[in-house]
VMD Tcl script that draws the C-alpha trace (Angstrom):
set ca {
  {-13.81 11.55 1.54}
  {-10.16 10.45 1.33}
  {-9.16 13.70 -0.21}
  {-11.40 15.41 2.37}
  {-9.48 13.90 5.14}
  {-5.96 14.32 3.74}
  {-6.88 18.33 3.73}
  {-8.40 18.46 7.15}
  {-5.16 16.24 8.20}
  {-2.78 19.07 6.94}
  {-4.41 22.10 8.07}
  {-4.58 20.78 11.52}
  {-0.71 19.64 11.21}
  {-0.14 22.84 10.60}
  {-2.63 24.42 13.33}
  {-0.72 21.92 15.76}
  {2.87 23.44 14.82}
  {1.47 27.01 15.38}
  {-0.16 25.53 19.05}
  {3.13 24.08 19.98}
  {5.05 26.77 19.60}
  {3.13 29.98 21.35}
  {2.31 27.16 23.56}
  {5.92 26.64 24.27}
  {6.70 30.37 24.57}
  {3.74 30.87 26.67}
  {5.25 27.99 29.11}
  {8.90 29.59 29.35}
  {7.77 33.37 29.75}
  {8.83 34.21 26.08}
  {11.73 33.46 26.69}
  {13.52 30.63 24.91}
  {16.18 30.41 26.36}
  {14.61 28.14 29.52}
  {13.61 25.76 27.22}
  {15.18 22.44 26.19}
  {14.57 22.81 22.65}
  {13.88 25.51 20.11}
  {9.96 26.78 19.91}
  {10.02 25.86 16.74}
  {10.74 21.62 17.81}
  {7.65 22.25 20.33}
  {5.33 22.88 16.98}
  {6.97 19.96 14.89}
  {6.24 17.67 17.73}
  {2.55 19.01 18.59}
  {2.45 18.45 14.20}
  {3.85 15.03 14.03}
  {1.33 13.62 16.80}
  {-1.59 15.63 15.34}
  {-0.56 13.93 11.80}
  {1.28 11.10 11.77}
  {-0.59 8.46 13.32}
  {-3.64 9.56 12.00}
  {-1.91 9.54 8.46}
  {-0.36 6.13 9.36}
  {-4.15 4.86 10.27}
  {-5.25 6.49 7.03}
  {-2.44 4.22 4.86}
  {-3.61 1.07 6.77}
  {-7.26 2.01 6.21}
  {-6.61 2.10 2.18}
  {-4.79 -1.26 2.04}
  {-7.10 -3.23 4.23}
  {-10.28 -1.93 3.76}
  {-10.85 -3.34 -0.27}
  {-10.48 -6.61 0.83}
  {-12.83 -6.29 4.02}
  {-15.02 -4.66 1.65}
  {-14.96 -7.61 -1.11}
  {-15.05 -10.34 1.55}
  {-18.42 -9.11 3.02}
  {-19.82 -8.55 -0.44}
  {-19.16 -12.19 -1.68}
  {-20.14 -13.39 1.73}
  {-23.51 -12.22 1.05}
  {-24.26 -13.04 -2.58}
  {-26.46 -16.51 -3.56}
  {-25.23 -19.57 -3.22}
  {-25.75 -20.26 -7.02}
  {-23.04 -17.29 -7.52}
  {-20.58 -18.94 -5.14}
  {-20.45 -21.66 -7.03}
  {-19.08 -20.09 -9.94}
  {-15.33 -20.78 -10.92}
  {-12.60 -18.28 -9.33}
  {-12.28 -16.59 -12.90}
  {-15.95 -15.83 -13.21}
  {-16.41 -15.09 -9.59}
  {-13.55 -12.04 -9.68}
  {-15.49 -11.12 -13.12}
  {-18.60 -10.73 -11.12}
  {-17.67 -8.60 -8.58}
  {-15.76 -6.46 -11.00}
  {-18.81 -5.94 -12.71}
  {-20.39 -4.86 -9.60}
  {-17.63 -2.47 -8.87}
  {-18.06 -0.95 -12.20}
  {-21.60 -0.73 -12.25}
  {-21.37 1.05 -8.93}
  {-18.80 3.34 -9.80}
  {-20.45 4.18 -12.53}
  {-18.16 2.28 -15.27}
  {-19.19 0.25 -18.02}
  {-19.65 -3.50 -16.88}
  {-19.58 -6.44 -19.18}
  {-23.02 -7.46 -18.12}
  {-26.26 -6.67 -15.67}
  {-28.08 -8.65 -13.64}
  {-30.18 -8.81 -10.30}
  {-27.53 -10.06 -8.58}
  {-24.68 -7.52 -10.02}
  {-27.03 -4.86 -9.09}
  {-27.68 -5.56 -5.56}
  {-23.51 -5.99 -4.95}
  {-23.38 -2.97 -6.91}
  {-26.04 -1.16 -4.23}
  {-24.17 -3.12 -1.31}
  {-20.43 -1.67 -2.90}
  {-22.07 1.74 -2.63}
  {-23.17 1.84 1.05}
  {-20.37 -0.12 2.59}
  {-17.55 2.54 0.34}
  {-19.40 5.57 1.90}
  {-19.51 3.44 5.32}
  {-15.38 3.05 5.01}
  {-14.88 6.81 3.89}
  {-17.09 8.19 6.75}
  {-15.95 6.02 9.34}
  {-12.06 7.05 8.04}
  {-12.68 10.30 8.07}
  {-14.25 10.29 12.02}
  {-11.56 8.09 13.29}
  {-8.65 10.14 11.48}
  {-10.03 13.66 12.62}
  {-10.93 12.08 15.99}
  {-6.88 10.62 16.48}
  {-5.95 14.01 15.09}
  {-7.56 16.21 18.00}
  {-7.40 14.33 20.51}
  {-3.05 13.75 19.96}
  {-2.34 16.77 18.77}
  {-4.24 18.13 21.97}
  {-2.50 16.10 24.30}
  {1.17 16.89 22.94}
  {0.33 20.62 23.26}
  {-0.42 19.83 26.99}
  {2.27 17.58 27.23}
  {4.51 20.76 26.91}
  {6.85 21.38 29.75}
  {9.90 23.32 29.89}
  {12.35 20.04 30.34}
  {10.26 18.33 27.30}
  {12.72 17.26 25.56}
  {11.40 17.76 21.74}
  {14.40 18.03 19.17}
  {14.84 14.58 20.56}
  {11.99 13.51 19.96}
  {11.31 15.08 16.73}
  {14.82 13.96 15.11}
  {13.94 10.26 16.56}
  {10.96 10.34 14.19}
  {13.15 12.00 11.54}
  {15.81 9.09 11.62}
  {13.25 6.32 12.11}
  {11.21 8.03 8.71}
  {15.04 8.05 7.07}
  {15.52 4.38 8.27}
  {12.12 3.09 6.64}
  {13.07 5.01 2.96}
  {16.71 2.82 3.41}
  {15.01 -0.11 4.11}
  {12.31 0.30 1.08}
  {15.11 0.67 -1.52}
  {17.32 -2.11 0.15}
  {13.99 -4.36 -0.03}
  {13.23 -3.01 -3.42}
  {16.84 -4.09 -4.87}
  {16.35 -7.43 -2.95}
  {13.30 -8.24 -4.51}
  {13.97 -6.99 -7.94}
  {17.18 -9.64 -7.82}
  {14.76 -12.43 -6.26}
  {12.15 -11.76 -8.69}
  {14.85 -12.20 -11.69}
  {16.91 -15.16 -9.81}
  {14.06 -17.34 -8.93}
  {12.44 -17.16 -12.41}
  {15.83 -17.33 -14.22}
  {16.67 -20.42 -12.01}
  {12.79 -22.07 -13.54}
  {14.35 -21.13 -16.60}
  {17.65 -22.80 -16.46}
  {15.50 -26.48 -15.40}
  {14.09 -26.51 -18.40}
  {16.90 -24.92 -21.07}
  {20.45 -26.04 -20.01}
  {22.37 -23.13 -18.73}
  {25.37 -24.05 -21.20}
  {23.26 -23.75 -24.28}
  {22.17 -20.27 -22.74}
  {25.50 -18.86 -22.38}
  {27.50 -20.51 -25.34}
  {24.47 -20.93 -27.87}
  {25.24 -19.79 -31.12}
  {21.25 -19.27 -32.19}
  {18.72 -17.69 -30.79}
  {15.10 -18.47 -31.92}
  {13.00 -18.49 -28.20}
  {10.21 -20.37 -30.29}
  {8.98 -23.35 -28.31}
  {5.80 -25.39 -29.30}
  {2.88 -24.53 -27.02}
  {1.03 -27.79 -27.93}
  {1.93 -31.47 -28.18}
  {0.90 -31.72 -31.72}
  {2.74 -28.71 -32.75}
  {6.08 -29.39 -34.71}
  {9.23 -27.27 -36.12}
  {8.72 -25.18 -33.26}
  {11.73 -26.93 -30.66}
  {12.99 -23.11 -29.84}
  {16.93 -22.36 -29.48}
  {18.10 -20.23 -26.58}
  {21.62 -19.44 -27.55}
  {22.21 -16.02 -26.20}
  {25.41 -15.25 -27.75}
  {24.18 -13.02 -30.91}
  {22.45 -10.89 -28.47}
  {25.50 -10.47 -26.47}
  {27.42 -9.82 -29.33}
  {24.75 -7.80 -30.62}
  {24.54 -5.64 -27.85}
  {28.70 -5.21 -27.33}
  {28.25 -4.12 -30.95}
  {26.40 -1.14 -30.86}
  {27.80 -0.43 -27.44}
  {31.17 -0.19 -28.60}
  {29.77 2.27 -31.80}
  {28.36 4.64 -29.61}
  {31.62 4.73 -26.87}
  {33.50 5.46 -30.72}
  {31.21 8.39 -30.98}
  {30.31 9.30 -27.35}
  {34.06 9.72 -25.58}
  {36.37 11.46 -27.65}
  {33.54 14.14 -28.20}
  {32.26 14.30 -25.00}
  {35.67 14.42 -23.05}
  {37.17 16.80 -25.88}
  {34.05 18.85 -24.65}
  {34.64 18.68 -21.26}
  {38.05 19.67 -21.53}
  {37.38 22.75 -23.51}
  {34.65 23.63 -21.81}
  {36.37 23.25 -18.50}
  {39.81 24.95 -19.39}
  {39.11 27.37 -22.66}
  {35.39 28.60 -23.12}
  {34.74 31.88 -21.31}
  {32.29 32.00 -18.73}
  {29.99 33.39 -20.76}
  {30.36 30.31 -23.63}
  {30.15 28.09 -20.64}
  {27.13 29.80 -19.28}
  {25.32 28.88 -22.40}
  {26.96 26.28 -23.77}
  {26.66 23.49 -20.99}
  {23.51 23.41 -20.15}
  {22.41 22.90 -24.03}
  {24.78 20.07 -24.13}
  {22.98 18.40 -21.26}
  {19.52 19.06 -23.23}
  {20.26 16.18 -25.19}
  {20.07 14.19 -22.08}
  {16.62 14.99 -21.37}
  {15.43 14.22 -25.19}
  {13.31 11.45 -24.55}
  {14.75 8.06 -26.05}
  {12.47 7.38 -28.66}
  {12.61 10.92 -30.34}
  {16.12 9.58 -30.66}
  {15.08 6.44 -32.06}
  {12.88 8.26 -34.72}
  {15.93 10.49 -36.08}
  {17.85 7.57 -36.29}
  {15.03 5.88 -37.96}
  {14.36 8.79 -40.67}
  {17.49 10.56 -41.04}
  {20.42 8.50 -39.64}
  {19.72 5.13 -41.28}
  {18.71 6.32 -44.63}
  {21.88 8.21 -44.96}
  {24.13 5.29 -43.72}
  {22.35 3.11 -46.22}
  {22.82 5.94 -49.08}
  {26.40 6.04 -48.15}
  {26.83 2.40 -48.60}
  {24.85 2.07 -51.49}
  {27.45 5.38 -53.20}
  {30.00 2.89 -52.81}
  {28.94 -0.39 -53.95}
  {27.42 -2.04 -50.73}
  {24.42 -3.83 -50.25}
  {23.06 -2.57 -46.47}
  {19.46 -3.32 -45.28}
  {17.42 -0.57 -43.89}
  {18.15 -1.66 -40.34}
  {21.90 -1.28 -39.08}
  {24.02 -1.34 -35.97}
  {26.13 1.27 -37.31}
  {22.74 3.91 -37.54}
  {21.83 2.86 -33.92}
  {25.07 2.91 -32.26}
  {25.89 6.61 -34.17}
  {22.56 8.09 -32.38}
  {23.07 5.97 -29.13}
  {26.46 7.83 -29.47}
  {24.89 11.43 -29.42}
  {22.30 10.52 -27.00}
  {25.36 9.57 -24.05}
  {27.90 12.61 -25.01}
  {26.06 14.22 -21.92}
  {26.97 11.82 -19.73}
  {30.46 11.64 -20.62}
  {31.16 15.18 -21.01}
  {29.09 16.82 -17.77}
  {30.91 14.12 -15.33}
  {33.99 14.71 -16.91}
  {33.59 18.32 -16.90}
  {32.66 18.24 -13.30}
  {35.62 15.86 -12.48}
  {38.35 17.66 -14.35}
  {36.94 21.03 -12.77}
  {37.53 19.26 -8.97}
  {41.20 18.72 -10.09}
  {42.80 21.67 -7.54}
  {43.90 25.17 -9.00}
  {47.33 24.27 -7.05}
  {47.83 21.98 -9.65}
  {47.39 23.63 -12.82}
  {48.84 26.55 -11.27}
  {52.04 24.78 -10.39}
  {52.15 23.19 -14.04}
  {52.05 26.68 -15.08}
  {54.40 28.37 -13.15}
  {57.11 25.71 -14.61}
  {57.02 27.15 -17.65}
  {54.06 24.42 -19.46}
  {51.09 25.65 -21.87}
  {47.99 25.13 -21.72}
  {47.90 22.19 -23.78}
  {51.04 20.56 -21.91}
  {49.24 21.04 -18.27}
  {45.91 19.43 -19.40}
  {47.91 16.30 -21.04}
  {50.35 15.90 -17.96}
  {48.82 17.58 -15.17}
  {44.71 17.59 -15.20}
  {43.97 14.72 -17.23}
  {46.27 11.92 -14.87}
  {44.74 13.75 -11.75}
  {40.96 13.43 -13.49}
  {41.61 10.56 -14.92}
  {39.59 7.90 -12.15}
  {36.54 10.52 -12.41}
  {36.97 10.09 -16.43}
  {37.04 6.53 -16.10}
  {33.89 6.37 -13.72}
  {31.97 8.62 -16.31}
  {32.69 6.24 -19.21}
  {31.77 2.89 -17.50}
  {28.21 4.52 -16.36}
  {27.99 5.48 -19.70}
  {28.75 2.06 -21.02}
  {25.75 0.98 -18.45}
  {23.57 3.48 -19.77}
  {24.05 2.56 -23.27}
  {23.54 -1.47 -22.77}
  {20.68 -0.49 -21.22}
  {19.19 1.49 -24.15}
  {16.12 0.17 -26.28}
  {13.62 2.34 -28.43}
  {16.85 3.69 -30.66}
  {17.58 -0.50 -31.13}
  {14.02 -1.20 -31.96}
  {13.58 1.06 -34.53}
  {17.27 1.90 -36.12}
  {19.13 -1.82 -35.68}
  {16.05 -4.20 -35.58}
  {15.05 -7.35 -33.83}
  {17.56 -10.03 -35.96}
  {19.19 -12.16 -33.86}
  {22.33 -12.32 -36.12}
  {25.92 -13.42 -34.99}
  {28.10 -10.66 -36.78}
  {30.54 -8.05 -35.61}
  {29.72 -6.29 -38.98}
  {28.30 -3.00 -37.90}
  {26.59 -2.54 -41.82}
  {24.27 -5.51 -40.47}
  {20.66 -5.61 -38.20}
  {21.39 -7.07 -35.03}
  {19.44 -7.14 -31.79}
  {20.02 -6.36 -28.09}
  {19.34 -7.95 -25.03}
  {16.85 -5.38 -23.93}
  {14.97 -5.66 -27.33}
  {14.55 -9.44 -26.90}
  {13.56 -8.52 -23.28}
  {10.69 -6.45 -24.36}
  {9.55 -8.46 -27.60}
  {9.47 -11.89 -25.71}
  {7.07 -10.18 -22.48}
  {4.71 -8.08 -24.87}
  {1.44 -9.53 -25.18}
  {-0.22 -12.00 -23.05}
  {2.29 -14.78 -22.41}
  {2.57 -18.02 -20.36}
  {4.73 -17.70 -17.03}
  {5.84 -21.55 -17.47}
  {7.28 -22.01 -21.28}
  {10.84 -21.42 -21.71}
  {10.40 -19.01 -23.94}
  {8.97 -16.37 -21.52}
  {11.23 -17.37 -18.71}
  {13.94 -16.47 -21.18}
  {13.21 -13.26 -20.42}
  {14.03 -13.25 -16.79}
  {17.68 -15.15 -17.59}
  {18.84 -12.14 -20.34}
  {17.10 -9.58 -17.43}
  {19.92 -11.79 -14.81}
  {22.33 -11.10 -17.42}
  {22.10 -7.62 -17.96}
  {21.77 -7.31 -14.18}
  {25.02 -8.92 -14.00}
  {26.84 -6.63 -16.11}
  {25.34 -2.92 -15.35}
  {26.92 -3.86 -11.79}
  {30.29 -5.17 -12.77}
  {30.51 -2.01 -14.61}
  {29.16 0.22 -11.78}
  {30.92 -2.01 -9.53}
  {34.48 -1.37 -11.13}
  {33.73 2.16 -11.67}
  {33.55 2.93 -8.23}
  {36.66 0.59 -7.22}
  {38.31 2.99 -9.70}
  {37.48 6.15 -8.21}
  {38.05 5.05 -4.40}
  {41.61 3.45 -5.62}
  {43.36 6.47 -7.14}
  {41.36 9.23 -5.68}
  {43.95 9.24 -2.44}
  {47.19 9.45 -4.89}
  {45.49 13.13 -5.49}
  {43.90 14.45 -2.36}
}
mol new
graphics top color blue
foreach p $ca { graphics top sphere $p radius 0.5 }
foreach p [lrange $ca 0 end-1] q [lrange $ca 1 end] { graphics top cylinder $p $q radius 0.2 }
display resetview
């Protein structure tokens, strides 16, 4: 009945748009000109009080009405079934929801059938009584704001009221969503940091996050040292800036100041393909063809390298972020003004000369920008770690060694079903604070970059 309702919701939205307008023509002669607004604010507002509260009843209805629903369920099952401990209670009236929904329960009984029946009548009691209030709200607004219709009415106000106040909730929702993304991280990192000294976190030189889950268990005292991640990660960040920026700004600049238009045409947008290769097709080539020729390499001259190396996951971390580079920095050196280039020009430079001493200075806060997100994006990275670099926590700058990232320790120590209260899961939370930390300092100084120089050149 939900979907039912959504569809009869938007075709009468769209019935009340066509009302309010002929309605307002009808009221100012056909002519528009004695009218506040445009006819075409008189529909939106007839539409937005034929739709919106019914839709905002509608959201309401869906959050609130599972637990109403659960609460008189439980209310009316035998005592002998209250009695059972939360765990096996919640199981029970899962069960019934399954059974009535035609899943496949864990077990049957009496008592799981006649929630199950119960389920069923009060679910088609919720959907039909949704669906008469929401129509009901629906006509009986949207009828009233069509004879609400005047000539003063003043309805772009009105209209771009709700339009700001619809713009103001989407800020709020990602403000509230960054807030409680940081609280979720701080507050758990801070549980974290009570019972592993902040100290040893930071400046630890070993990191082995096993902690015994039993009094009786031994050799298992766990050490949170989280410097071989951090070097770990700086380590195949810094391989794939190596490989990333001098192709992808060399391609900017020759795709911005030699290729034809027709080269560019085609060119550009396969470059930026590789942005939309999903991450873990990256992580298989460097699995299968990257780090099996790094290791033959080696090998040719005498080395011993394990399958597993930061060099073979920063390379193809490299060619996954030339995109980002080169498409910012092609769209930033392209902003530079023709005035420029064309005054380099007219004193007698090349081409060459005007994009080392004219284009690139101008471009050069843009370029800047470009490679610090790109820096962000590549910390960030994890399916090319997992499978081309490994999960070794090992203190090295030797790029011809496995090493792990933060994000890789991230996802290895929340996988499975862990305890929210050893240190060892609430390590995740303090590398997650971490990495926080440094995506915005980067972001942060990127756009302190931009906003500083971009006056010298406007």
């Amino acid at each position: 009945m939900q979907t039912s309702l959504l569809i009869a919701l938007l075709v009468l939205t769209l019935v009340g748009f066509y009302m309010g307008r002929s309605r307002s023509l009808a009221v100012a002669d056909g002519q528009p000109i004695h009218l506040h607004s445009l006819p075409g604010y008189y529909g939106y507002y007839v539409a937005l009080w034929a739709g919106l509260p019914a839709l905002m009843v509608f959201v309401l209805w869906q959050l609130i009405s599972p637990q109403l629903i659960e609460g008189m369920i439980m209310s009316g099952v035998p005592q002998t079934v209250k009695d059972l401990p939360p765990e096996r209670l919640q199981l029970f009236y899962n069960n019934a929801v399954a059974l009535a929904t035609g899943g496949t329960p864990s077990e049957v009984d009496e008592n799981i059938r006649a929630a199950a029946e119960r389920y069923s009548g009060l679910t088609s009691l919720s959907g039909l009584s949704l669906l008469v209030i929401g129509l009901s709200m629906a006509i009986v607004l949207g009828t009233w704001a069509r004879h609400n219709i005047s000539r003063e009415l003043r309805a772009r106000n009105q209209v771009e009221q709700v339009i700001r106040g619809f713009l103001l909730v989407c800020s709020a929702i990602a403000i509230l969503t960054t807030i409680g993304i940081v609280a979720s991280l701080l507050f758990e990192s801070l549980r974290f940091f009570s019972q592993v000294p902040i100290s040893e976190f930071l400046f630890g030189l070993q990191w082995s996050p096993q902690t015994a889950l039993r009094a009786e268990q031994v050799g298992q005292s766990g050490a949170f040292g989280a410097v071989p991640l951090f070097t770990g990660t700086l380590l195949i960040t810094a391989i794939a800036m190596f490989v990333a920026v001098p192709i992808g700004l060399m391609s900017a600049i020759y795709l911005s100041d030699y290729a034809g238009p027709r080269l560019r045409a085609v060119a550009k947008p396969v470059l930026e393909l590789l942005a939309g290769v999903p991450t873990v097709v990256y992580g298989f080539f460097a699995l299968l063809t990257v780090a099996p020729f790094v290791r033959g390499v080696g090998e040719s001259i005498g080395l011993e390298m394990p399958a597993q190396t930061a060099l073979a996951a920063g390379l193809v971390m490299g060619v996954m972020i030339i995109p980002f580079v080169s498409s910012l920095s092609d769209d930033v050196i392209n902003s530079v003004p023709q005035s420029l280039r064309d005054g380099s020009f007219a004193m007698g430079t090349t081409r060459a000369e005007t994009i080392r001493r004219v284009i690139l200075p101008a471009a050069l806060p843009g370029i800047v920008a470009a490679i610090l997100l790109a820096v962000s994006r590549a910390i960030g990275e994890t399916m090319i770690v997992v499978m081309a670099a490994g999960r070794a926590a090992n203190l090295t700058a030797n790029p011809l060694e496995a090493v792990t990232t933060i994000t890789v320790q991230i996802v290895a120590l929340l996988t499975g079903d862990q305890e929210f209260d050893s240190a060892k899961t609430l390590s995740a939370f303090a590398l997650g604070l971490v990495l926080f930390c440094i995506t915005l300092l980067l972001n942060v100084i990127a756009l302190r970059v931009v906003q500083k120089y971009r006056e010298k050149y406007d």
